[in-house]
N, CA, C and O of each residue as an XYZ file, in Angstrom:
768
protein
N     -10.895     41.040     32.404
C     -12.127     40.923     31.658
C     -12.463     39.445     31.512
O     -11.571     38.604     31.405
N     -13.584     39.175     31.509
C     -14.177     37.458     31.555
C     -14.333     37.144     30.343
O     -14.820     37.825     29.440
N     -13.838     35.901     30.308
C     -14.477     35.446     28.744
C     -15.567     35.466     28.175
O     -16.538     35.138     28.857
N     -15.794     35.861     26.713
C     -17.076     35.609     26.671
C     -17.791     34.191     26.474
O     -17.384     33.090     26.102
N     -19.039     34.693     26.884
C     -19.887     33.651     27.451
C     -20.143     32.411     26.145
O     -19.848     31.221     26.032
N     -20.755     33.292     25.396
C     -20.587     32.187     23.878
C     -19.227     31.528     23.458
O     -19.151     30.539     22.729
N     -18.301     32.108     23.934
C     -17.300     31.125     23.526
C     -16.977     29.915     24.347
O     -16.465     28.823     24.098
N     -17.498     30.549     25.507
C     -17.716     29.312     26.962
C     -18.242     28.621     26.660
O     -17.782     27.644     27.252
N     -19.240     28.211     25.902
C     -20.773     27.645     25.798
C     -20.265     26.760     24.290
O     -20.742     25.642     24.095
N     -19.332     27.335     23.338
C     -18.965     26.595     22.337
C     -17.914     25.580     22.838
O     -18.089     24.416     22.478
N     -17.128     25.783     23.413
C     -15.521     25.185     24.068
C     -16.419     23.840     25.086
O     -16.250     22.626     25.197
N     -17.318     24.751     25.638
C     -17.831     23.033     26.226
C     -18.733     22.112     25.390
O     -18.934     20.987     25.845
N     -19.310     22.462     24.199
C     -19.664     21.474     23.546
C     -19.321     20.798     23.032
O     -19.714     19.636     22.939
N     -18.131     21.514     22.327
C     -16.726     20.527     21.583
C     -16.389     19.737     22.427
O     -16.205     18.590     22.019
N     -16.124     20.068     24.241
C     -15.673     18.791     25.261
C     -16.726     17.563     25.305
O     -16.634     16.343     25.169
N     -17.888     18.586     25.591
C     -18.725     17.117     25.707
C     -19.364     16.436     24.097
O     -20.256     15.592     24.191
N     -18.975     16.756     22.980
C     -18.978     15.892     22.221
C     -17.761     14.855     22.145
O     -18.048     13.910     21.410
N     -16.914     14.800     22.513
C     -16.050     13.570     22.500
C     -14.829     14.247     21.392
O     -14.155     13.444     20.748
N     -14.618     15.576     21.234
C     -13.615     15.686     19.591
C     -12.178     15.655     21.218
O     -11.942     16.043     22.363
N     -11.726     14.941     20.154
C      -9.934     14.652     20.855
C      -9.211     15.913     21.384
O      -9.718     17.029     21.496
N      -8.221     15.632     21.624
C      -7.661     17.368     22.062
C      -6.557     17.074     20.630
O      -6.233     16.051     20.028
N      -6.295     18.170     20.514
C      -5.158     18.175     19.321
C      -3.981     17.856     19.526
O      -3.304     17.683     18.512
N      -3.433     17.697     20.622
C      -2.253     17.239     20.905
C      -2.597     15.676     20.775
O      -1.687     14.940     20.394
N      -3.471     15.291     20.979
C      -3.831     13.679     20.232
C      -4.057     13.521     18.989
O      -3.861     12.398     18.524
N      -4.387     14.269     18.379
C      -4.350     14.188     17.363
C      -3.182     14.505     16.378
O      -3.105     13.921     15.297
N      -2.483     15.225     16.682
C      -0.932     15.397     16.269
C       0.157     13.910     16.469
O       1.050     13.471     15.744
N      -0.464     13.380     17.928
C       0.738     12.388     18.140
C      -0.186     11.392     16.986
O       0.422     10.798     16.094
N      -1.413     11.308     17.092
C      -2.093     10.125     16.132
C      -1.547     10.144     14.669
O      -1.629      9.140     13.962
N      -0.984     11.317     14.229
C      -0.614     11.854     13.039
C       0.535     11.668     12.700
O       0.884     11.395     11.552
N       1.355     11.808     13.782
C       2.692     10.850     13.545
C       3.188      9.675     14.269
O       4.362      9.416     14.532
N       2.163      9.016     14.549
C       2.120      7.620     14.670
C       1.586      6.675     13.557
O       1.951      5.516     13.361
N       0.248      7.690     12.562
C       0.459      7.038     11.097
C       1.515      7.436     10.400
O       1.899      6.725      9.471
N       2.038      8.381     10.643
C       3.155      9.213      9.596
C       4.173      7.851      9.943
O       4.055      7.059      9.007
N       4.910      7.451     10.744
C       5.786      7.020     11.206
C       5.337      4.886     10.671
O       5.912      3.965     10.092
N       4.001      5.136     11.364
C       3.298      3.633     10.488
C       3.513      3.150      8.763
O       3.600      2.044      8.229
N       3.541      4.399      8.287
C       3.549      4.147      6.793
C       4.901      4.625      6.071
O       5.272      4.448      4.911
N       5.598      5.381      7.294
C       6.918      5.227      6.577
C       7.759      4.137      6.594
O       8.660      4.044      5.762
N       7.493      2.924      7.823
C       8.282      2.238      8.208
C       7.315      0.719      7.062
O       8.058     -0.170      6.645
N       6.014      0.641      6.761
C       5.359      0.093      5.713
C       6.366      0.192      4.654
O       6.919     -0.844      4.285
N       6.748      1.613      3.983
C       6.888      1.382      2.626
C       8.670      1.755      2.856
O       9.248      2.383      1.968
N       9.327      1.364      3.943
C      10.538      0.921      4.032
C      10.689     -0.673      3.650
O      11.503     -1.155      2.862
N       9.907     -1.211      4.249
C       9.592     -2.858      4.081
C       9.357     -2.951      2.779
O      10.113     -3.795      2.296
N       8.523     -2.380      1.837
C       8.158     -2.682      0.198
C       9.518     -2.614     -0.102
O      10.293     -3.504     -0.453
N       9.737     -1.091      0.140
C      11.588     -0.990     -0.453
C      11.836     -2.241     -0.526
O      11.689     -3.077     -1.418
N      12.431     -2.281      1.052
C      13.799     -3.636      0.673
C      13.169     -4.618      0.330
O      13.952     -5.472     -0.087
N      11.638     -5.098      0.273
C      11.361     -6.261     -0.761
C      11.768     -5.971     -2.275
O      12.190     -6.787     -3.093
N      11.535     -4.598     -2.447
C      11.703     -4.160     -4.273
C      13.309     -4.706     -4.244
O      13.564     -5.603     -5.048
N      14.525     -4.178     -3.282
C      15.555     -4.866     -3.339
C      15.708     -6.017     -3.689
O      16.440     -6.401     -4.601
N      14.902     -6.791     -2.865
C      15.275     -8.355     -2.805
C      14.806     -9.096     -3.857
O      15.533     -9.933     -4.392
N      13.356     -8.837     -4.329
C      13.295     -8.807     -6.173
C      13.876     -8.758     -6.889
O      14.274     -9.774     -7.458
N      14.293     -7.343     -7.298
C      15.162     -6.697     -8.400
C      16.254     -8.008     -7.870
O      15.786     -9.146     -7.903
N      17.339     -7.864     -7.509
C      18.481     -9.002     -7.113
C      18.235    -10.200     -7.887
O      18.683    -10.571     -8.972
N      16.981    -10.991     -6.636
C      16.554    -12.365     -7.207
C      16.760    -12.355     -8.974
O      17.714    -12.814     -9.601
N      15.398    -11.601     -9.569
C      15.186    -11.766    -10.069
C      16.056    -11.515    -11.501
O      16.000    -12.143    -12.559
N      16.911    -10.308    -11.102
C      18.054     -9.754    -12.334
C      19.216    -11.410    -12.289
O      19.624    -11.767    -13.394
N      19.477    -11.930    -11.545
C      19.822    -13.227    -11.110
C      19.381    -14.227    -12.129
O      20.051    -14.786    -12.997
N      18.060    -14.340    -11.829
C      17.504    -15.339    -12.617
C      17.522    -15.089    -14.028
O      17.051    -16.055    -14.628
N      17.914    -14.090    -14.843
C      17.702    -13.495    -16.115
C      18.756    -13.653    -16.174
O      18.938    -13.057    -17.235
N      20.094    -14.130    -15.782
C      21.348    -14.437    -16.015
C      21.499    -16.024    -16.190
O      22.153    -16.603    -17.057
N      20.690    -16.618    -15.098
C      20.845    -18.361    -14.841
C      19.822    -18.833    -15.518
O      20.079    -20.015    -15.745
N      18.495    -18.467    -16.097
C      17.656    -19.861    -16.218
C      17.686    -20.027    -17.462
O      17.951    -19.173    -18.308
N      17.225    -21.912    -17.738
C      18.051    -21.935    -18.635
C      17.188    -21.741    -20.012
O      17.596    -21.693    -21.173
N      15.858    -21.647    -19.495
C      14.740    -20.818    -20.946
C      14.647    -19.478    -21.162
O      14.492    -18.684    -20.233
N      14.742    -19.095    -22.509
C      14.494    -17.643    -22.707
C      13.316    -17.274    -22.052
O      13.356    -16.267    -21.345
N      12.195    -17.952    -22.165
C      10.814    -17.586    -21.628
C      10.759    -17.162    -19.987
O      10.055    -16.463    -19.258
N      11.948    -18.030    -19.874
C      12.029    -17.619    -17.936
C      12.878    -16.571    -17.977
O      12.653    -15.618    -17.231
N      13.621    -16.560    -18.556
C      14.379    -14.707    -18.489
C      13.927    -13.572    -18.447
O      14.150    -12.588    -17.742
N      12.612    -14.014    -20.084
C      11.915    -12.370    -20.237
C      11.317    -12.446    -19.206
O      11.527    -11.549    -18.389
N      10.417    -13.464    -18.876
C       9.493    -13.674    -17.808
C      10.066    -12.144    -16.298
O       9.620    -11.124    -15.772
N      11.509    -13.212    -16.283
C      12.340    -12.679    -15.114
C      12.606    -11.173    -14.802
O      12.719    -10.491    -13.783
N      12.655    -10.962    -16.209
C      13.198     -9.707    -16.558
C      11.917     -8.145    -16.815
O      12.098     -6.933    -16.701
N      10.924     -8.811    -17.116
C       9.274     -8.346    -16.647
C       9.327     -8.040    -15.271
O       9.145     -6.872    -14.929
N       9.571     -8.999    -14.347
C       9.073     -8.687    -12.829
C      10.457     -7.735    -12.353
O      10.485     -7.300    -11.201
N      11.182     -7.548    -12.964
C      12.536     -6.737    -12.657
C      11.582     -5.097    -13.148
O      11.298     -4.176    -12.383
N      11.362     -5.168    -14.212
C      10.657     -4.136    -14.811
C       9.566     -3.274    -13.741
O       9.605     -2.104    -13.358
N       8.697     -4.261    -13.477
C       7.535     -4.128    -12.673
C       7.990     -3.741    -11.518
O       7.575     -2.674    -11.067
N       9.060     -4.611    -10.693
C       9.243     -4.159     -9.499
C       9.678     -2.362     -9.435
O       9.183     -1.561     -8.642
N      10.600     -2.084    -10.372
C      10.748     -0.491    -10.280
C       9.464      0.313    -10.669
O       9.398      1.531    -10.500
N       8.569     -0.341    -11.136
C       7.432      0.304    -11.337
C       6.614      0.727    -10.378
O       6.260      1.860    -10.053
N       6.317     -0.508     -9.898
C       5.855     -0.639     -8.394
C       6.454      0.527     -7.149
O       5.852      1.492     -6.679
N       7.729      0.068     -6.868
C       8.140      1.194     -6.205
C       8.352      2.390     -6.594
O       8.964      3.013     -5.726
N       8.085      3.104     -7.664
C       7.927      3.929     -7.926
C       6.379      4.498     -7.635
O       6.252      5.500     -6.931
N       5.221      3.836     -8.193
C       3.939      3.977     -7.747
C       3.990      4.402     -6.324
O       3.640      5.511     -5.920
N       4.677      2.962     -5.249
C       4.348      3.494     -3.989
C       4.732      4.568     -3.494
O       4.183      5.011     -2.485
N       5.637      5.135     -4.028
C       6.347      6.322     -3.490
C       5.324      7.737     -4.152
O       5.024      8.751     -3.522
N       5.019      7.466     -5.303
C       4.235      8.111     -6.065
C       2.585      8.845     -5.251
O       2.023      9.940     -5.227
N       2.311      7.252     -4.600
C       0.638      7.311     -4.503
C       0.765      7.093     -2.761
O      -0.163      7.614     -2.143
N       1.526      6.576     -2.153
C       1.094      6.393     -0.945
C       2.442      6.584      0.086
O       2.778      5.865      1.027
N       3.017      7.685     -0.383
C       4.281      7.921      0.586
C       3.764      8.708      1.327
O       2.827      9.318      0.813
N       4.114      9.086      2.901
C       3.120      9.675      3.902
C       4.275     11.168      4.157
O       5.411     11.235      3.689
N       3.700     12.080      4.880
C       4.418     13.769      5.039
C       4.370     13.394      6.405
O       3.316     12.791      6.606
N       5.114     13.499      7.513
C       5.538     13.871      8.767
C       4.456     15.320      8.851
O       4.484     16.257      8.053
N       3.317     15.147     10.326
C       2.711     15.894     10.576
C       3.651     17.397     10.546
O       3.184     18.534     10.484
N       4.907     17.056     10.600
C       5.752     19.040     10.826
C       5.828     19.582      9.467
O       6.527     20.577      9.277
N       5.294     19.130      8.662
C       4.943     19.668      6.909
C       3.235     19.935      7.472
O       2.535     19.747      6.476
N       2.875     20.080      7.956
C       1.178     20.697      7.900
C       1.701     22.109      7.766
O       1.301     22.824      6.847
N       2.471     22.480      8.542
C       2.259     24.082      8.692
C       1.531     24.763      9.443
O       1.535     24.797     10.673
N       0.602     25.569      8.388
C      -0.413     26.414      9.169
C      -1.403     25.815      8.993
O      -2.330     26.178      9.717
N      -1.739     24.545      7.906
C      -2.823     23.705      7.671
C      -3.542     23.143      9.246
O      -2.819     22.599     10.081
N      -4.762     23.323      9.447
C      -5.457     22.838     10.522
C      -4.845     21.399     10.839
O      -4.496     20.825      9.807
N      -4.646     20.736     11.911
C      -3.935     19.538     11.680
C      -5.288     18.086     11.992
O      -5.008     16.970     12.429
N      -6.560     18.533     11.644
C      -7.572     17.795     11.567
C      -7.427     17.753      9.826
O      -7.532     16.691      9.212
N      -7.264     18.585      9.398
C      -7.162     18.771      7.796
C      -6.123     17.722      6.956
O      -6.274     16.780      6.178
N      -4.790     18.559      7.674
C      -3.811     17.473      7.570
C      -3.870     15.412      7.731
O      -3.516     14.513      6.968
N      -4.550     15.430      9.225
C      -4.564     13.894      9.158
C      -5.876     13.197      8.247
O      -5.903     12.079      7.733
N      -6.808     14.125      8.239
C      -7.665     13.349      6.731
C      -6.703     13.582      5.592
O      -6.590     12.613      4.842
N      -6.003     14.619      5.301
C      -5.665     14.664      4.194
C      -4.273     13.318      3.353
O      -3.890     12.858      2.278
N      -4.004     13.261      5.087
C      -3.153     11.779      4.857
C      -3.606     10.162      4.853
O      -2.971      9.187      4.449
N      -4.630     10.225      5.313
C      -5.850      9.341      5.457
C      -6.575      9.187      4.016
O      -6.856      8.082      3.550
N      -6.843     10.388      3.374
C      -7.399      9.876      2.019
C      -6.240      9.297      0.880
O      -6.411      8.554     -0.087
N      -4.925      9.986      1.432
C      -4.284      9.564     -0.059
C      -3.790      8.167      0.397
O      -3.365      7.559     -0.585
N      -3.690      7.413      1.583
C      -3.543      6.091      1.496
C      -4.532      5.213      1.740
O      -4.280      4.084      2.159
N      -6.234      5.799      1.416
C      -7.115      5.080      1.489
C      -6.910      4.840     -0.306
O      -7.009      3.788     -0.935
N      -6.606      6.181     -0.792
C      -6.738      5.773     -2.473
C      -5.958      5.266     -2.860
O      -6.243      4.486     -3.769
N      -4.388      5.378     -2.410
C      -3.676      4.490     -2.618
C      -4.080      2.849     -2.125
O      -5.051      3.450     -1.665
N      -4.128      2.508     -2.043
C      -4.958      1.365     -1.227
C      -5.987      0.523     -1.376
O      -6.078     -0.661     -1.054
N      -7.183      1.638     -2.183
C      -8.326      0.925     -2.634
C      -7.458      0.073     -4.300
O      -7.624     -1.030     -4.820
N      -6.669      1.115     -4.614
C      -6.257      0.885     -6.300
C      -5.522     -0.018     -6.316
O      -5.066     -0.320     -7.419
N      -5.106     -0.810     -5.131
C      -3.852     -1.631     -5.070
C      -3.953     -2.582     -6.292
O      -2.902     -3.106     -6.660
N      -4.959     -2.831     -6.884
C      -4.577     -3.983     -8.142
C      -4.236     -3.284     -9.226
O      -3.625     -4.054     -9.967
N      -4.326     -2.107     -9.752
C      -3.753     -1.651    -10.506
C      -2.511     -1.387    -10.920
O      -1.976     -1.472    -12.026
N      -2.027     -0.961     -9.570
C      -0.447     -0.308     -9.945
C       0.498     -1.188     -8.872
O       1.692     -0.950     -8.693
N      -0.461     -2.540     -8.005
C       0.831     -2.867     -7.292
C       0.516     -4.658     -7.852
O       1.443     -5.468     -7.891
N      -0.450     -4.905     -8.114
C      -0.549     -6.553     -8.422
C      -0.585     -6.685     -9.975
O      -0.013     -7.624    -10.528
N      -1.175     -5.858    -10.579
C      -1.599     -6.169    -12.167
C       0.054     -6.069    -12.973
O       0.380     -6.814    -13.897
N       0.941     -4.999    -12.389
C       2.475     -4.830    -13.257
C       2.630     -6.582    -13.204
O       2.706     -7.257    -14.230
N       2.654     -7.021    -12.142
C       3.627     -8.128    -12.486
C       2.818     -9.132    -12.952
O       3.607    -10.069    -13.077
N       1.623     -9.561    -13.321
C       1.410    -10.543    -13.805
C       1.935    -10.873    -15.005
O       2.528    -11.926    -15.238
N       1.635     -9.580    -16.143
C       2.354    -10.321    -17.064
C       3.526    -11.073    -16.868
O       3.561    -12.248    -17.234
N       4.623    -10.452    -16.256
C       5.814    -11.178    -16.547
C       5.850    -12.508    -15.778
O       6.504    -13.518    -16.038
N       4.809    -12.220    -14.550
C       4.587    -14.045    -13.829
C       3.906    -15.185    -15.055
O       4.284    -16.352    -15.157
N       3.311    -14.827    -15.537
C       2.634    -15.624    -16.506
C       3.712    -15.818    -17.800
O       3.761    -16.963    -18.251
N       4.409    -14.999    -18.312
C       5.604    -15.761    -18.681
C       6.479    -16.433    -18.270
O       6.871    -17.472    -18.801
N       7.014    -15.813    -17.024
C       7.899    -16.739    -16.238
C       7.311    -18.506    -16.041
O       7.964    -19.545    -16.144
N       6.057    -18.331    -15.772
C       5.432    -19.896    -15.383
C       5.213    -20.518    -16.992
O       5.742    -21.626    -17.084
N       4.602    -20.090    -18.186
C       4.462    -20.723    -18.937
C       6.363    -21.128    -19.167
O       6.971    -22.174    -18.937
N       6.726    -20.128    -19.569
C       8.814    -20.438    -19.510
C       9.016    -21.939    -18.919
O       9.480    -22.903    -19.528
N       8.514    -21.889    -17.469
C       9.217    -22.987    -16.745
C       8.300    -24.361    -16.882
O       8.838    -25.466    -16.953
N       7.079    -24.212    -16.908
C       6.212    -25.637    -17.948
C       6.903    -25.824    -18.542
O       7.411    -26.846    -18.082
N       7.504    -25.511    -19.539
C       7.764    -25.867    -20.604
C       9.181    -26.066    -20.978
O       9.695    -26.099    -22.096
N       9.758    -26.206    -19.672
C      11.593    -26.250    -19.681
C      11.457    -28.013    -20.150
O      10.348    -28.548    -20.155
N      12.157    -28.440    -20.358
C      12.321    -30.158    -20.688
C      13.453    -30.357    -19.656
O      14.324    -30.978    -20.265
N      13.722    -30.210    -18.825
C      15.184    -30.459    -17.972
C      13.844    -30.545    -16.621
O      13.736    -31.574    -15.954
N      13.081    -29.542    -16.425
C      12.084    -30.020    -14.708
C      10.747    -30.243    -15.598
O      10.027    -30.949    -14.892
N      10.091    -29.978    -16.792
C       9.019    -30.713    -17.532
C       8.953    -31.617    -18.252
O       7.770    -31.745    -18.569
N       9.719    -32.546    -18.838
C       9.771    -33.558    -19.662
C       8.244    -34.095    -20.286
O       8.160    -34.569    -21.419
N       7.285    -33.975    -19.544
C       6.049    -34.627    -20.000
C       5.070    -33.501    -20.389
O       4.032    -33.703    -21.019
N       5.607    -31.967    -19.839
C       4.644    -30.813    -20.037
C       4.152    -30.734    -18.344
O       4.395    -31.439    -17.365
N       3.193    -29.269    -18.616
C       2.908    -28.929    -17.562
C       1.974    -29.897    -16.858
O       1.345    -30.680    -17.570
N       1.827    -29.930    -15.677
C       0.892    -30.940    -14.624
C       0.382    -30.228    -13.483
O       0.105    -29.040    -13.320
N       0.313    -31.404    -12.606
C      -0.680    -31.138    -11.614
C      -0.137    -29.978    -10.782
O      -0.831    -29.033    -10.408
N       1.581    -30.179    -10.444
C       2.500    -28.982     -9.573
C       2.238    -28.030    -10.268
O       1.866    -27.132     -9.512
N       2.211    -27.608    -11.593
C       1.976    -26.335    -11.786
C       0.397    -25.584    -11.742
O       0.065    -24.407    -11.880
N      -0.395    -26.837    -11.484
C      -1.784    -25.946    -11.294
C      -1.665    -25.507     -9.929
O      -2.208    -24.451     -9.602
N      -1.044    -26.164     -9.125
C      -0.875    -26.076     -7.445
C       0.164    -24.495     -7.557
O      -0.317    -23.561     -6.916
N       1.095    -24.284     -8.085
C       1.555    -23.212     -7.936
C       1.020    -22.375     -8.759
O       1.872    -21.572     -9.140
N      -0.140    -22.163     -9.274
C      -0.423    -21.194    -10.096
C      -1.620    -20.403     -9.089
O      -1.942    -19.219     -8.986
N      -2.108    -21.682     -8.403
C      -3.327    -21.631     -7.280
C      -2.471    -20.396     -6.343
O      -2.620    -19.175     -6.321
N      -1.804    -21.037     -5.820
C      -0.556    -20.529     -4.568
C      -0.375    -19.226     -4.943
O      -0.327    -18.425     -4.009
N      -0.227    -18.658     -6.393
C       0.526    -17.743     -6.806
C      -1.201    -16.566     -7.250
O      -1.460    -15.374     -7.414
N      -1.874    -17.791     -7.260
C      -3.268    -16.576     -7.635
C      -3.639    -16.385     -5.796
O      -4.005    -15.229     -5.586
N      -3.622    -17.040     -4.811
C      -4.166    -16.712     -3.588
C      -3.213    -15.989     -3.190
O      -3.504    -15.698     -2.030
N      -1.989    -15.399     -3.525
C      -1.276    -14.581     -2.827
C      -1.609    -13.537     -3.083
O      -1.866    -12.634     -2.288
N      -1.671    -13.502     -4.750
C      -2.361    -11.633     -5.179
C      -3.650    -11.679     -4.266
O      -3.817    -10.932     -3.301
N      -4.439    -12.538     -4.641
C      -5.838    -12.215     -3.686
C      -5.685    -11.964     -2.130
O      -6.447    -11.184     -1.557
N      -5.216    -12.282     -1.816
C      -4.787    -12.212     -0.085
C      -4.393    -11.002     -0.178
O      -4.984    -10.259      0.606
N      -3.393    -10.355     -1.024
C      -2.347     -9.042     -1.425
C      -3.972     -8.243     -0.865
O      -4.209     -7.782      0.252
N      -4.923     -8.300     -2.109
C      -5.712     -7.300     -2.322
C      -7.137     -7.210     -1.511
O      -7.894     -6.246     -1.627
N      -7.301     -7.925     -0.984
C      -8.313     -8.578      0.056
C      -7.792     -7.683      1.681
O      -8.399     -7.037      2.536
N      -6.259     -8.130      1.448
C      -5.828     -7.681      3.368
C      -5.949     -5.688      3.080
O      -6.161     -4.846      3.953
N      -5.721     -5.444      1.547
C      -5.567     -3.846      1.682
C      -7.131     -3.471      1.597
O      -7.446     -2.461      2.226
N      -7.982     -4.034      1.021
C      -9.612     -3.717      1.178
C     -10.127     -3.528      1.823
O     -10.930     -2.601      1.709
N      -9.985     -4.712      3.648
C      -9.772     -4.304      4.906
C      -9.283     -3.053      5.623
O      -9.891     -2.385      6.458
N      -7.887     -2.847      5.056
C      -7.326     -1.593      5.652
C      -8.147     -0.430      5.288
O      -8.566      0.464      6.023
N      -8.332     -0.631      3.798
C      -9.078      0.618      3.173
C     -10.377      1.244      3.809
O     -10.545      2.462      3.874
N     -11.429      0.164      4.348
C     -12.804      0.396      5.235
C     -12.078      0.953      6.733
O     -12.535      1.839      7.455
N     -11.050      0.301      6.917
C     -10.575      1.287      8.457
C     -10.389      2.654      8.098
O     -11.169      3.541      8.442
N      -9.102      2.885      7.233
C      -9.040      4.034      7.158
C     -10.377      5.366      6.531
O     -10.272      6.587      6.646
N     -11.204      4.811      6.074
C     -12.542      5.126      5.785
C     -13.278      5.440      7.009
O     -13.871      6.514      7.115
N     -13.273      4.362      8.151
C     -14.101      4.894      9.003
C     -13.171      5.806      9.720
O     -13.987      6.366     10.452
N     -12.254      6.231      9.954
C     -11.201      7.346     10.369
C     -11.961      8.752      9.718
O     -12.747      9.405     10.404
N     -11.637      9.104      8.379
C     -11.629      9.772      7.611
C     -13.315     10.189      8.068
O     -13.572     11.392      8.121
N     -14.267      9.335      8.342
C     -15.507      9.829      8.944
C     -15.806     10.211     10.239
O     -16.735     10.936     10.595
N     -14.731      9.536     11.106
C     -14.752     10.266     12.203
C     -14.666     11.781     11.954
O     -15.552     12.631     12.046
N     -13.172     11.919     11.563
C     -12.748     13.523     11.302
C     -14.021     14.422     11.081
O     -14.448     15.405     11.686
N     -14.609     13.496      9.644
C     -15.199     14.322      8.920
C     -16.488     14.567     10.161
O     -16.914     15.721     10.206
N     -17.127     13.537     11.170
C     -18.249     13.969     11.803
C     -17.529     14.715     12.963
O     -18.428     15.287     13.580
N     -16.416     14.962     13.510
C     -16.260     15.983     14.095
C     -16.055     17.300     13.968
O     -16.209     18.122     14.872
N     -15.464     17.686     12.075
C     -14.938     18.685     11.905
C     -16.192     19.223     10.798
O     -16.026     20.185     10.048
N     -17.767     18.209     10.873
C     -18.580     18.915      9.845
C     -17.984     19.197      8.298
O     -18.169     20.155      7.548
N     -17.288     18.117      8.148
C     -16.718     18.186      6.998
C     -17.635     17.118      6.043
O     -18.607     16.545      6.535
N     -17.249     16.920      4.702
C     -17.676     16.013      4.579
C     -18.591     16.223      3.120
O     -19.254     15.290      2.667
């Protein structure tokens, strides 16, 4: 028996509109899956190398103000990694299931666009407080300040404000990519 004709007539429009075959789209799915697990392996062992440093420094420095300070960004850092794991840990496309797997890769696409857009909330804003103690702390040590704070500490405060901004600037970028993704899907799958 021949196929029917309307389904002939649908199957080639889907070709000649340009929608991917699904086996591309599966490997695309765990090539982000695999992108963002190996991302928030890297946060990890930075949260490591923090926590360390910084539980360190809450032992050695020699102002209380640089301890709590220290001992804030110790705080924050488990916060932090907790968030990321929370808001932007990614599922290996073999957890879709029976879920359509166009469904699936927006559906992984939005939660690290939102994770992502929010980045000053839950990944830059924890630690300021305790940076802003830590730096007023160390102005104000008399052993490396003797005269009070100066010109080096406006220079590292600069340094230390263009890093958050850079932080949140490079994920704002990512965020409009993964946005125009999420519209592809959506203009192929009439979603939206």
């Amino acid at each position: 028996m021949s196929e029917d004709p309307i389904k002939r007539a649908w199957q080639a429009s889907v070709e000649s509109a340009g929608a991917p075959a699904l086996d591309d789209v599966r490997a695309g799915a765990g090539k982000f899956y695999r992108f963002v697990w190996w991302r928030n392996f890297v946060e990890y062992a930075a949260c490591v190398v923090v926590v360390i440093s910084f539980t360190w420094y809450v032992f050695t420095l020699p102002m209380l103000l640089q301890r709590v300070g220290s001992a804030m960004i110790v705080v924050a850092t488990f916060y932090v990694a907790w968030q990321l794991h929370r808001r932007a840990s990614a599922a290996p496309p073999e957890k879709a299931g029976t879920m359509p797997i166009y469904h699936f890769a927006r559906t992984q696409l939005v939660r690290q666009r939102d994770a992502l857009r929010t980045v000053f909330s839950w990944y830059i804003l924890p630690f300021l407080p305790g940076l802003a103690v830590l730096v007023i702390g160390s102005m104000n040590a008399p052993d490396t300040h003797p005269d009070g704070p100066g010109p080096r500490d406006a220079v590292a405060i600069a340094v230390i404000a263009g890093v958050f901004f850079g932080v949140w600037w490079f994920n704002q970028r990512v965020v409009r990519k993964l946005q125009k993704k999420i519209d592809e899907i959506d203009a192929l799958t009439g979603a939206g």
